[in-house]
ROTOR-716681 format. One record per residue (C-alpha): x, y, z; residue in one letter. Coordinates in pm, 1 decimal, m for minus. Layout:
c1:X c2:Y c3:Z roza:A
...
This chain:
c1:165.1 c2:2870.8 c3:m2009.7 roza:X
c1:49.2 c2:2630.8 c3:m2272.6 roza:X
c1:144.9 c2:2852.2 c3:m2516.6 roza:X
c1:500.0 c2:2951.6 c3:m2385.8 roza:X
c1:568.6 c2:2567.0 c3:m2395.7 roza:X
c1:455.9 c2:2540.8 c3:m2755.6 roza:X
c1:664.4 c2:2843.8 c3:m2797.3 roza:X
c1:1019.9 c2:2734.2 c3:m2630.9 roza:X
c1:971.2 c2:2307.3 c3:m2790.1 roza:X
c1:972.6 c2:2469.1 c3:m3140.0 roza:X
c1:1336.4 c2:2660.9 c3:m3029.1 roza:X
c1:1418.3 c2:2342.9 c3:m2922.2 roza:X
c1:1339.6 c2:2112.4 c3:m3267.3 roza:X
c1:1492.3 c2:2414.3 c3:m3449.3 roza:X
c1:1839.1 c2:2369.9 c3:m3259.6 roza:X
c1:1814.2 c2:2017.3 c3:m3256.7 roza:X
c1:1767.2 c2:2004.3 c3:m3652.0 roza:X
c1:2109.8 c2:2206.4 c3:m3629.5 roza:X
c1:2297.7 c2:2036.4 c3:m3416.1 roza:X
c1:2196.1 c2:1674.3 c3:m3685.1 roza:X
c1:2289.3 c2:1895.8 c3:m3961.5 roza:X
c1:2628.5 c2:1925.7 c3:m3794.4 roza:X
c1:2650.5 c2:1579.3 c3:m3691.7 roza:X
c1:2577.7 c2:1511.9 c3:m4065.8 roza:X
c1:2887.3 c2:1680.6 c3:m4165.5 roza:X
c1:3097.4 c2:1531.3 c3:m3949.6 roza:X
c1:3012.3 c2:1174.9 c3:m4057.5 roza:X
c1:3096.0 c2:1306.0 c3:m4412.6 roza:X
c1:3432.8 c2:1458.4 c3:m4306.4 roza:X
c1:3352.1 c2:1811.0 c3:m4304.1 roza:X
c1:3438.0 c2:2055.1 c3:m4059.6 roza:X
c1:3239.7 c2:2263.0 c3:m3910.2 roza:X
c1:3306.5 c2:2601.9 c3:m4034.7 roza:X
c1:3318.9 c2:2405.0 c3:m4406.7 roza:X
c1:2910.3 c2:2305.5 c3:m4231.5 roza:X
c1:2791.5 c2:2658.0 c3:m4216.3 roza:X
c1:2714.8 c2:2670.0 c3:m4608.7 roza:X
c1:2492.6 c2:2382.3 c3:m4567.6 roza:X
c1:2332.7 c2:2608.4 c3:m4273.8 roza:X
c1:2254.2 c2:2866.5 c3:m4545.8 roza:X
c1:2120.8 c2:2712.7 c3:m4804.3 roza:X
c1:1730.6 c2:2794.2 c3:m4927.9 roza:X
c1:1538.5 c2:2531.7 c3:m4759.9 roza:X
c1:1704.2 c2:2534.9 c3:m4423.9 roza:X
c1:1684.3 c2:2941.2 c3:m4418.1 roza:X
c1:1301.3 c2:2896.3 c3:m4538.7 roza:X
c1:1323.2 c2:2634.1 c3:m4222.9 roza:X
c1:1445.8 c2:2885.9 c3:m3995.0 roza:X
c1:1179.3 c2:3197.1 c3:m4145.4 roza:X
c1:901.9 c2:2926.7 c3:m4069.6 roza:X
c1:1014.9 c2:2856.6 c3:m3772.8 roza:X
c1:1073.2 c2:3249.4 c3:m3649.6 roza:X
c1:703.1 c2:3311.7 c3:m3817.6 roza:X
c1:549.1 c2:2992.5 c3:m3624.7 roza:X
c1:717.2 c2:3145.6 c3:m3326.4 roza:X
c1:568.6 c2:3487.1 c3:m3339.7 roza:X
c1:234.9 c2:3385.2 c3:m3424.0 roza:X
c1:246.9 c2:3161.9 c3:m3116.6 roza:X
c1:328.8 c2:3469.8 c3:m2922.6 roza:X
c1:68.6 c2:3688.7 c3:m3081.9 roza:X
c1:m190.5 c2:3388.6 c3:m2998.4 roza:X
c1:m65.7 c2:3408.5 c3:m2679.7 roza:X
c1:m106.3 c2:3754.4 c3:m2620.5 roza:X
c1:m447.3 c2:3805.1 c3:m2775.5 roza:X
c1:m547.2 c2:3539.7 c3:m2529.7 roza:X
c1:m498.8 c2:3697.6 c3:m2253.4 roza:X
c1:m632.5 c2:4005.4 c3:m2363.1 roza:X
c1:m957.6 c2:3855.3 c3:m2448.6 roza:X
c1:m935.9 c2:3723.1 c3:m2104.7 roza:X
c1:m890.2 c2:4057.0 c3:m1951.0 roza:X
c1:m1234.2 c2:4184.2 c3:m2169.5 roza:X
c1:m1384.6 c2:3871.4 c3:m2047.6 roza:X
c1:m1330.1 c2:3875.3 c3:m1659.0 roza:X
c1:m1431.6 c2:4308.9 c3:m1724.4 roza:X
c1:m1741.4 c2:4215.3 c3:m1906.2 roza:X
c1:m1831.5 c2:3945.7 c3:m1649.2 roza:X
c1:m1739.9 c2:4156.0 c3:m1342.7 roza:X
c1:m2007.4 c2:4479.5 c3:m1507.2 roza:X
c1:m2247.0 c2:4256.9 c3:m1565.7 roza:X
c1:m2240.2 c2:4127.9 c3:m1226.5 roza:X
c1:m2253.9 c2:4482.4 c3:m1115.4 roza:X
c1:m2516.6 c2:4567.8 c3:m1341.3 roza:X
c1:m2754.4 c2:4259.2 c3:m1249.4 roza:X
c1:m2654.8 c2:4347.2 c3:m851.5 roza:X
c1:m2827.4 c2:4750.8 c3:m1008.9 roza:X
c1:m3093.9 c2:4532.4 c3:m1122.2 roza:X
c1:m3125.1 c2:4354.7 c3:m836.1 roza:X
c1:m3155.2 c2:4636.2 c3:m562.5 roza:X
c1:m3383.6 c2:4772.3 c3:m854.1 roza:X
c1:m3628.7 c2:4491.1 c3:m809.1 roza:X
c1:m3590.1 c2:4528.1 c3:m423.0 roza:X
c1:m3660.3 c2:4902.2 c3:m424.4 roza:X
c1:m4017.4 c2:4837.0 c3:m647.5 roza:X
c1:m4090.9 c2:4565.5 c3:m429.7 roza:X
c1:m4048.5 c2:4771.5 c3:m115.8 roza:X
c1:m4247.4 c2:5065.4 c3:m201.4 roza:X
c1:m4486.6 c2:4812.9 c3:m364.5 roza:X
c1:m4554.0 c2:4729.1 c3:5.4 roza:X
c1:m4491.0 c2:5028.3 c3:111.7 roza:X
c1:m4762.7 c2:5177.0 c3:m75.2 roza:X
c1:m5026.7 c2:4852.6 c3:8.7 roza:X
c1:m4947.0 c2:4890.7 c3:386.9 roza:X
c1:m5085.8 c2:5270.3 c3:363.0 roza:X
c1:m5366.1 c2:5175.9 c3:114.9 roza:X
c1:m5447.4 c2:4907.6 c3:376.9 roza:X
c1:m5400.0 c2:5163.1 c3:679.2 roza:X
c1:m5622.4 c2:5423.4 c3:487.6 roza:X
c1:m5911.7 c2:5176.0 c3:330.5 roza:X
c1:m5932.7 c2:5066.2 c3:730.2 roza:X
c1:m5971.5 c2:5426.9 c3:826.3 roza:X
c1:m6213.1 c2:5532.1 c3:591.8 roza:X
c1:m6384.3 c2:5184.9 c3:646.4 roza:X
c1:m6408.7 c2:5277.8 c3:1011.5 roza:X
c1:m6487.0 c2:5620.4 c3:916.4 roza:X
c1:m6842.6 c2:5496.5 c3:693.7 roza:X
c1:m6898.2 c2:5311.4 c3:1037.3 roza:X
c1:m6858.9 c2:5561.1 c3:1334.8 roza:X
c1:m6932.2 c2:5925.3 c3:1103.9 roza:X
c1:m7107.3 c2:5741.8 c3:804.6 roza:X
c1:m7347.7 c2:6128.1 c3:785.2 roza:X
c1:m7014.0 c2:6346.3 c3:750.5 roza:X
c1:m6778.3 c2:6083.2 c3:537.7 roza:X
c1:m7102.2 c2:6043.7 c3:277.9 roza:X
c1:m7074.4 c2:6397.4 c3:256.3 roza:X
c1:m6713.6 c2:6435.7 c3:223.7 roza:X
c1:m6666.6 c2:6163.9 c3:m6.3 roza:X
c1:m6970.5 c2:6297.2 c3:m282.7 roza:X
c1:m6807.4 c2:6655.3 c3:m237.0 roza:X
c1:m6418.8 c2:6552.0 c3:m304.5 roza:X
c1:m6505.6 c2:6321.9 c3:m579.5 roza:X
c1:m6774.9 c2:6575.9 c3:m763.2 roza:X
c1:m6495.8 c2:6830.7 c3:m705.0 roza:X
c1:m6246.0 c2:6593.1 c3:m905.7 roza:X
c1:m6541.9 c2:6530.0 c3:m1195.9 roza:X
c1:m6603.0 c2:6909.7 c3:m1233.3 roza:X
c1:m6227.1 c2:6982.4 c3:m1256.2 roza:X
c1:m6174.2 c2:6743.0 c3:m1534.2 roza:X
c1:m6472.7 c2:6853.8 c3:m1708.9 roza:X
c1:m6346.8 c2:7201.1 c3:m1690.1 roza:X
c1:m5994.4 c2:7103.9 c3:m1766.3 roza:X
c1:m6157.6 c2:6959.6 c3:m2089.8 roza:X
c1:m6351.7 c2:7280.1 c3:m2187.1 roza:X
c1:m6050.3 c2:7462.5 c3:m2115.2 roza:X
c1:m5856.8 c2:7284.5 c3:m2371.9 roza:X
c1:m6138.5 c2:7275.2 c3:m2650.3 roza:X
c1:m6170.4 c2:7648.9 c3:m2628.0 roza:X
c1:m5765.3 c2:7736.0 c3:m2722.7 roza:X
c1:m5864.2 c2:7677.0 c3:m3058.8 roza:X
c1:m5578.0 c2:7903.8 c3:m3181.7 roza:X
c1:m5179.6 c2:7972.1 c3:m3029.7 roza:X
c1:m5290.9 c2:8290.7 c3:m2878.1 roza:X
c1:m5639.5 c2:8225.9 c3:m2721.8 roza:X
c1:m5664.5 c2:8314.9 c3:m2392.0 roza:X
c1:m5679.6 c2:8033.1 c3:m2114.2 roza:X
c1:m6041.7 c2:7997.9 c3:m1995.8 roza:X
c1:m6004.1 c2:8032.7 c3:m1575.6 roza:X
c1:m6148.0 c2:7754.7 c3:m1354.9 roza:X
c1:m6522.6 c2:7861.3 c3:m1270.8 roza:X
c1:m6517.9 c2:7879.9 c3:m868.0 roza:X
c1:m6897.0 c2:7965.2 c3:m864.6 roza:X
c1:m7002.4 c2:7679.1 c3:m1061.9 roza:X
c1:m6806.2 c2:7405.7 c3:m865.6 roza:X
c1:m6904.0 c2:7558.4 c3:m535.8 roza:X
c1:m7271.8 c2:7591.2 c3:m604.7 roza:X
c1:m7305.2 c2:7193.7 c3:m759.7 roza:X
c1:m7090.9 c2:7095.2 c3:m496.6 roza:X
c1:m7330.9 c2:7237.4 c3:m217.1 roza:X
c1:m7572.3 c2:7076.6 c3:m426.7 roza:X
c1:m7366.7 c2:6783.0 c3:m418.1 roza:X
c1:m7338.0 c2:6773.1 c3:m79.7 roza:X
c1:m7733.7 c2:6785.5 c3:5.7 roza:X
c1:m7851.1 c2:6532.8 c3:m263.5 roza:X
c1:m7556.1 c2:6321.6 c3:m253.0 roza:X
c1:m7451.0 c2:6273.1 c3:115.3 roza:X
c1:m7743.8 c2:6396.3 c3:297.1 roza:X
c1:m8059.2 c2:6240.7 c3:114.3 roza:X
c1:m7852.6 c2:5942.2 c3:m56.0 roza:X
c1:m7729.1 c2:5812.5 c3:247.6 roza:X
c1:m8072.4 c2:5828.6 c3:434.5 roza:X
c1:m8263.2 c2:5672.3 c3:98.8 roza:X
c1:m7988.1 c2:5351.8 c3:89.1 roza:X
c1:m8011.1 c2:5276.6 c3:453.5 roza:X
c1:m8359.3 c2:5289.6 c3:413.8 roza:X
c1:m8383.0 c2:5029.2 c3:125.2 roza:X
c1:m8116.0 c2:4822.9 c3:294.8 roza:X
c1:m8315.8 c2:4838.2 c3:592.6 roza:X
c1:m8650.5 c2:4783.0 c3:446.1 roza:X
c1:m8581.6 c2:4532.9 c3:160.9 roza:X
c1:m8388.6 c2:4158.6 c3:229.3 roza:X
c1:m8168.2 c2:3978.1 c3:m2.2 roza:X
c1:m8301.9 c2:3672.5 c3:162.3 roza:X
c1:m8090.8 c2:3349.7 c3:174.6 roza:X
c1:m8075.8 c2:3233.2 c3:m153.7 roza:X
c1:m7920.1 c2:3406.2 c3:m458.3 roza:X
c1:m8215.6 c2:3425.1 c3:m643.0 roza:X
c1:m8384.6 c2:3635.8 c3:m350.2 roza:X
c1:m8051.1 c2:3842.0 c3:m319.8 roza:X
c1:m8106.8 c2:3962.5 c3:m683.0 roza:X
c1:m8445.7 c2:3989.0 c3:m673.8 roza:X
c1:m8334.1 c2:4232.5 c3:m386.2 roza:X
c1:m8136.8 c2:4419.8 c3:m571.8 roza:X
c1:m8354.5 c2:4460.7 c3:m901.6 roza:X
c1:m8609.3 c2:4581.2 c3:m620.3 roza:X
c1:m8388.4 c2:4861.1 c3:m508.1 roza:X
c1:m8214.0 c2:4954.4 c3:m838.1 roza:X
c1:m8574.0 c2:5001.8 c3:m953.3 roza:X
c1:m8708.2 c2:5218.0 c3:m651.4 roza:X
c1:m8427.5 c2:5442.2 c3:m705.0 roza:X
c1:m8481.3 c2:5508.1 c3:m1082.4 roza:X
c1:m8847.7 c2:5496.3 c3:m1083.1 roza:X
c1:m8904.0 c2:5697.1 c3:m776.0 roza:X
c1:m8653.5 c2:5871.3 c3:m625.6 roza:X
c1:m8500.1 c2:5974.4 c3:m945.0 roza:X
c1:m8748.6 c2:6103.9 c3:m1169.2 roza:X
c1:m8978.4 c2:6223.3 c3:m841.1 roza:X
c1:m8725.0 c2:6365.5 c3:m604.2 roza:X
c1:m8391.4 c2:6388.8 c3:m766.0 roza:X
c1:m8498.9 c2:6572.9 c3:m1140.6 roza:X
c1:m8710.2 c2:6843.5 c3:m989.4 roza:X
c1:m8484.3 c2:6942.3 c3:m731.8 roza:X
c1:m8203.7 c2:6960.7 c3:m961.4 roza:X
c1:m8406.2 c2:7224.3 c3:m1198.4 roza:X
c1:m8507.8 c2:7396.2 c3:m871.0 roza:X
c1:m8176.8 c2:7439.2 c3:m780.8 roza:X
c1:m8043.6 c2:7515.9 c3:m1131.9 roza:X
c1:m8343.3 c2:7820.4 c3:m1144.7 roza:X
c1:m8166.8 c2:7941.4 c3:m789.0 roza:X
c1:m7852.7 c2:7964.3 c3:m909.2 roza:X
c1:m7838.7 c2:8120.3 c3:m1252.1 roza:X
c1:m8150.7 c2:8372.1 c3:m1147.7 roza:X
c1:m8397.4 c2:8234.3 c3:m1343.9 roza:X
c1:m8785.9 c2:8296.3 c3:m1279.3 roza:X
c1:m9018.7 c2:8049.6 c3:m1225.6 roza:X
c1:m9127.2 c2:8080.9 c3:m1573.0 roza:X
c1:m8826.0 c2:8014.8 c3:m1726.9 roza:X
c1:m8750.3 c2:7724.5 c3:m1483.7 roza:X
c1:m9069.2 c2:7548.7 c3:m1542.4 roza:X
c1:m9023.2 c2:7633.3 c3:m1933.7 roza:X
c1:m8657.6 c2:7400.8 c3:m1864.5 roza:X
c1:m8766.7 c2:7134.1 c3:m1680.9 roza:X
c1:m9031.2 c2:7073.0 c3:m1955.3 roza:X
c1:m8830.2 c2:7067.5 c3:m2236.9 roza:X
c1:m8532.3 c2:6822.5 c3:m2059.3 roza:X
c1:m8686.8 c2:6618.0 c3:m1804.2 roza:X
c1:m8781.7 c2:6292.2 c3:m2024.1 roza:X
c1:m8413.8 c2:6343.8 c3:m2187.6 roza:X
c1:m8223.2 c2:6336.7 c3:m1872.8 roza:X
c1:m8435.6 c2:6109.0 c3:m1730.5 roza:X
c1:m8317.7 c2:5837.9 c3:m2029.6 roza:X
c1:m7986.4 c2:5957.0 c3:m2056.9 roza:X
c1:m7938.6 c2:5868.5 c3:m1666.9 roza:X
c1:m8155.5 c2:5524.4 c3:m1742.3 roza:X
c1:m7869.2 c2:5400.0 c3:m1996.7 roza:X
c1:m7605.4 c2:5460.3 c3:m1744.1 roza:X
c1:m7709.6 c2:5427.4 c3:m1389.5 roza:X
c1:m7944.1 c2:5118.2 c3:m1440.7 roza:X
c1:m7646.6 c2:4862.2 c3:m1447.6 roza:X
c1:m7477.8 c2:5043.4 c3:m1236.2 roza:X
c1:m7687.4 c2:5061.1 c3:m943.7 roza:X
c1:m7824.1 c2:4704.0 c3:m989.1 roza:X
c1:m7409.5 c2:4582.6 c3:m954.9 roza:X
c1:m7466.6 c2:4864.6 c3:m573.4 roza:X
c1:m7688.6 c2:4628.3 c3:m461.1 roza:X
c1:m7619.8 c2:4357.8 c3:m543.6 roza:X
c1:m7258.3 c2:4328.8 c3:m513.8 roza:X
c1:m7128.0 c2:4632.3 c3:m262.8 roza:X
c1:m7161.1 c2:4643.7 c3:111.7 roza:X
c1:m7399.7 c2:4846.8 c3:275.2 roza:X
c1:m7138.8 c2:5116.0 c3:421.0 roza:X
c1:m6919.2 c2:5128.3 c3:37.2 roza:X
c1:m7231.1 c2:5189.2 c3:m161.1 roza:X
c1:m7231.7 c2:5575.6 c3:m161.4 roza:X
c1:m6871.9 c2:5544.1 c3:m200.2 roza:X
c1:m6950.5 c2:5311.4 c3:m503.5 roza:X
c1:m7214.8 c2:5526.2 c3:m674.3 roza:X
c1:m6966.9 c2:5855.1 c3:m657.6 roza:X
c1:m6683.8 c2:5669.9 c3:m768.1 roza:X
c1:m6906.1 c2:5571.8 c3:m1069.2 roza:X
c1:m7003.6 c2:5896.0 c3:m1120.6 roza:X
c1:m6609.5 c2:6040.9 c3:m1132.2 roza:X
c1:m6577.1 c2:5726.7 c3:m1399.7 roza:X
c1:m6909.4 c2:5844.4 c3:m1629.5 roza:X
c1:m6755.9 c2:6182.8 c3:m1638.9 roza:X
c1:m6425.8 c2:6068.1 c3:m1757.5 roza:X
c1:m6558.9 c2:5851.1 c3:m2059.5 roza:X
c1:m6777.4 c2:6125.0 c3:m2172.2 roza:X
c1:m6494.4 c2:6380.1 c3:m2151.6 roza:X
c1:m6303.6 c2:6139.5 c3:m2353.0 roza:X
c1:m6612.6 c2:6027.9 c3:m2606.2 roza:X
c1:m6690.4 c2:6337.7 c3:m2692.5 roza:X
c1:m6675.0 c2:6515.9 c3:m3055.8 roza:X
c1:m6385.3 c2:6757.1 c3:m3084.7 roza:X
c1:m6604.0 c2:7041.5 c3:m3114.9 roza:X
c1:m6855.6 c2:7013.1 c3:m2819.3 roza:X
c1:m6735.9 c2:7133.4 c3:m2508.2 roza:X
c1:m6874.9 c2:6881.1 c3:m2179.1 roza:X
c1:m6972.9 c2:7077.6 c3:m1933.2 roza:X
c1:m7061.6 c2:6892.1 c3:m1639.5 roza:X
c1:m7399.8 c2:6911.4 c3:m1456.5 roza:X
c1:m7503.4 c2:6698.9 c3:m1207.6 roza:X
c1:m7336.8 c2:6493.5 c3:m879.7 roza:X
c1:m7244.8 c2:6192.7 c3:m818.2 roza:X
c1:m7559.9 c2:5961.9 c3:m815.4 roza:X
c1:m7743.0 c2:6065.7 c3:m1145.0 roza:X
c1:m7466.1 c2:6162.2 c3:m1407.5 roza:X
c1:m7618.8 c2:6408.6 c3:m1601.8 roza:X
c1:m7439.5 c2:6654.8 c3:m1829.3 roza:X
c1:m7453.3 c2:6935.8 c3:m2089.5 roza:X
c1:m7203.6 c2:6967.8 c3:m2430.5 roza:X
c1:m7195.1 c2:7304.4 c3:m2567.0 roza:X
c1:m7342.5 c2:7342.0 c3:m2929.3 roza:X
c1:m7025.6 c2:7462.3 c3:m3146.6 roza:X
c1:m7272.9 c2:7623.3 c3:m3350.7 roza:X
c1:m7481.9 c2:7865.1 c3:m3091.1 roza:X
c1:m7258.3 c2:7932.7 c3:m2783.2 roza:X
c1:m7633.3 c2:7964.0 c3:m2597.8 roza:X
c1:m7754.9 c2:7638.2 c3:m2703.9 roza:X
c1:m7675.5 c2:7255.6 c3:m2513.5 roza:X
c1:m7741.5 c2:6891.1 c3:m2593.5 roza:X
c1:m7754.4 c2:6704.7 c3:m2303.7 roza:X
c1:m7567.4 c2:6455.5 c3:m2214.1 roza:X
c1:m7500.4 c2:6190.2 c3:m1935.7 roza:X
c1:m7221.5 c2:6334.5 c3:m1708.8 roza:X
c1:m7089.5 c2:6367.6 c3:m1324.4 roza:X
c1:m7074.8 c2:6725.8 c3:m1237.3 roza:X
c1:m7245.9 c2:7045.8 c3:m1335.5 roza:X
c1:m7292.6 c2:7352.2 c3:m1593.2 roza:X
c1:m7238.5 c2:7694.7 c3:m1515.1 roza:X
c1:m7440.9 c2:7897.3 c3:m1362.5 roza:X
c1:m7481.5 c2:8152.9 c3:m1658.5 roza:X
c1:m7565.4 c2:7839.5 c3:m1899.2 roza:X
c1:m7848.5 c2:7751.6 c3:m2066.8 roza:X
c1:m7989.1 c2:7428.8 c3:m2160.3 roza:X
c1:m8164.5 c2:7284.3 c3:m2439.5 roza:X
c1:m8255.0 c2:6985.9 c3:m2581.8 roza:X
């Protein structure tokens, strides 16, 4: 509107301009057809041109105006339908973000309730599942280190291997594990005070790696290991020679910390839970650690952590290592 007014008062100085100019004749005598020269001369027709052009640029003003409004009320009405996107976005994420911690709540109370009422069978369950997991990365891992060219031939998951460590798994892990915390729990205070809390728990960590580990847990994992690949006693004994002190340090550097932070930090019921998590985690960073051209094969459960990487040069040698699950039964190992 403001500019239609700009528009029509400059049509309206132009004709008033004329109608002075005719006036003027007048007043000097002259008639008004004997005016119209005057009306044509340069500088009123330049008048007139400027006053046409002033005119038309007023209208194109005008005109881009209200097309800039028209982009401006579009752009402002998408972006208010684009932040309104944005917004049920947000709401979505938020929902299933509570979504998701109502049924991590519902199932951390289960399983919580679970330890309580079946603590035997959900030990046992719990070191079985997550040794499963460890010896299916490790395997996954091998599997992908042995396509060395385009047309190697995938390497099948080992069913014999993961279901004779994960019996093992089961009887070490959630049969004599659970029995051996509840019996240091049991046996051995934290006290009152902090300082007899740790105390506690250096106590414990240190019955566990200085007895039940190198006394209880080593030799049954090279009896077992004999069992299962067929080995004679011989050749057994001849094993658990050469690689006790080795796996015995290897599980030191790891499982020391570890189990210090189980008793001192978890509850009773979450610490088999704790140490097998732990374990799935150990067997994950050495997967990941590991030279290109070792293979990890994995070799023990989920409370020790101890492992074998192929040699790249001798397919029938092994360097131990500190892992979660367990070699194959047709492997050897060698320090």
């Amino acid at each position: 509107s403001t500019m239609r007014s700009l528009v029509l008062g400059t049509a309206s100085t132009m004709r008033s301009l004329v109608l002075l100019l005719c006036a003027a004749s007048a007043a000097e005598g002259l008639h008004p057809l004997q005016a119209r020269p005057l009306l044509r001369a340069p500088a009123v027709q330049r008048a007139r041109v400027s006053a046409v052009s002033l005119a038309d640029l007023l209208l194109l003003a005008e005109h881009q105006a209200r097309t800039a409004a028209a982009i401006s009320s579009a752009v402002t009405a998408r972006y208010g339908a684009e932040l309104a996107s944005l917004a049920d976005l947000f709401s979505l994420a938020e929902h299933q973000a509570s979504t998701a911690a109502v049924v991590g709540s519902a199932v951390a109370a289960r399983y919580g309730a679970e330890l309580v009422e079946h603590p035997l069978q959900t030990h046992v369950v719990t070191a079985v599942s997550l040794f499963l997991v460890g010896d299916a990365i490790s395997q996954s891992t091998q599997a992908a280190r042995a396509i060395r060219e385009p047309g190697d031939a995938p390497v099948a998951y080992d069913v014999r291997r993961a279901a004779s460590f994960g019996l093992f798994s089961a009887m070490w892990s959630g049969v004599f594990q659970s029995w051996w915390f509840d019996l240091l729990n049991g046996n051995i205070s934290g006290g009152t005070t902090t300082a007899e809390h740790l105390i506690a728990a250096v106590e414990k960590t240190a019955l566990c790696q200085l007895v039940s580990v190198p006394l209880a847990y080593l030799p049954l994992f090279f009896v077992v290991q004999g069992l299962v690949r067929g080995w004679s006693v011989e050749r057994t004994l001849s094993q658990a020679q050469a690689n006790y002190r080795p796996l015995l340090q290897r599980n030191w550097s790891f499982w020391w910390p570890v189990q210090f932070v189980q008793f001192g930090a978890v509850a009773a019921e979450w610490q088999l839970p704790y140490v097998s998590a732990a374990a799935l985690v150990w067997a994950i960073i050495l997967s990941a650690a590991s030279e290109p051209t070792a293979q990890v094969a994995v070799s023990s459960l989920a409370d020790i952590g101890l492992g074998a990487a192929e040699s790249s040069a001798d397919p029938n040698e092994f360097v131990l290592v500190a892992s979660a699950a367990s070699a194959g039964p047709d492997d050897d190992i060698r320090v």
